[in-house]
N, C-alpha and C positions, 0 to 999 in steps of 0.2 A: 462406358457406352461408346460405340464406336460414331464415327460421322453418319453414316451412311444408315445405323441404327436408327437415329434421331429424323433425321430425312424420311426414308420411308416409314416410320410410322405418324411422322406428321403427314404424310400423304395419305395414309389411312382415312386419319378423322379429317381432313381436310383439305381436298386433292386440288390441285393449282398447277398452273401453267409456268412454273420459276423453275430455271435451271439448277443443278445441282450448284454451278457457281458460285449465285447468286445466294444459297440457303450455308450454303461454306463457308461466305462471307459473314451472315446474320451472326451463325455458330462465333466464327472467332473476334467478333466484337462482344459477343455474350461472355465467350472465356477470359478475354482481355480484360472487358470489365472487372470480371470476378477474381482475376489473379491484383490488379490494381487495386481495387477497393475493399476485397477480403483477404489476401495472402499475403501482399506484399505490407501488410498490416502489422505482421508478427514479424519476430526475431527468428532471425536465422533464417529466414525465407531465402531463394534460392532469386537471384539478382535479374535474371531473364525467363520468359517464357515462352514457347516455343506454338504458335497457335496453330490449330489442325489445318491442315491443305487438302488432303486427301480424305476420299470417302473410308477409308481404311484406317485412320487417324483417330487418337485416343481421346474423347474430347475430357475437359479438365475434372469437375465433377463426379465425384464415384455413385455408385449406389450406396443407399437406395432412394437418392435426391435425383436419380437423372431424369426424372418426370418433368423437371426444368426445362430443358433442351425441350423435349416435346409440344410440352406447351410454349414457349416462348415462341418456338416456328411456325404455332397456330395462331400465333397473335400476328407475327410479323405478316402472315400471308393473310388474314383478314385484314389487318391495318392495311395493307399493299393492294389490295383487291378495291378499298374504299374509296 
């Protein structure tokens, strides 16, 4: 899933005032986590990750889990709205 994937369709279900910035950042503290706490878990994991910057940008997660992203940005932008 791309960035910008994730982003608009969290604006779909849940439209908000946060800049793309802002939701780019949420994204690469989600992948971050998840290369730290799940990947870098196993052997022979690959030593750095490279976190998405751009709306164009491959975020870490494949399908058919990228429902994560989605929801995760509805959480953040309810939590942030609160």
């Amino acid at each position: 899933m791309k960035v910008r994937d994730a982003i608009n369709r969290a604006a779909i279900i849940e439209p908000n005032q946060y800049d793309h910035h802002e939701q780019i950042m949420w994204l690469q503290m989600l992948d971050g986590q998840i290369f730290e706490e799940v990947i870098r878990t196993h052997e022979g994991c690959p030593e750095h990750f490279n976190a998405p910057h751009e709306m164009n940008d491959d975020l870490l997660v494949p399908e058919p889990y990228t429902d994560l992203y989605l929801w995760y940005l509805v959480g953040r932008i309810q939590i942030s709205n609160a």
